[in-house]
C-alpha angles and dihedrals in degrees: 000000000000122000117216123195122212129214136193116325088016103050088051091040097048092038098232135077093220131030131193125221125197095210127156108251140275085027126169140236093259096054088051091054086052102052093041081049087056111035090041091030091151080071099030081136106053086054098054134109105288101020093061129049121213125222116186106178096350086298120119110243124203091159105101093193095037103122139260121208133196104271093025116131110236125187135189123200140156112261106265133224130204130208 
């Protein structure tokens, strides 16, 4: 199982601060993607690549095939700006 925190937008959109995911491990951001897009498909494109930034382990991912491991901390959150 693989925990996902949610941050900002997505947090309010999805209606939880933290998801779990049964996915088969290692697993990979896509596959993450995939499974959030079918199991919250009324926001499919807020979780895509590009609206959404990925965190495994505090660290900023931009690798969709990087992996995810069991016990690995995953978050999701809307890209920032900063003015």
């Amino acid at each position: 199982m693989i925990q996902v925190l949610l941050f900002a937008r997505l947090r309010d959109q999805l209606g939880a601060p933290v998801v779990n995911l049964t996915l088969s491990t290692p697993a990979t951001v896509q596959d993450l993607r995939q499974a959030l897009q079918q199991q919250f498909a009324e926001h499919a494109d807020s979780l895509a690549a590009g609206q959404a930034l990925v965190a495994i382990n505090q660290s900023l991912i931009n690798d969709e095939t990087a992996v995810i491991h069991n016990g690995d901390e995953v978050a999701l959150f809307p890209p920032m700006t900063g003015g």
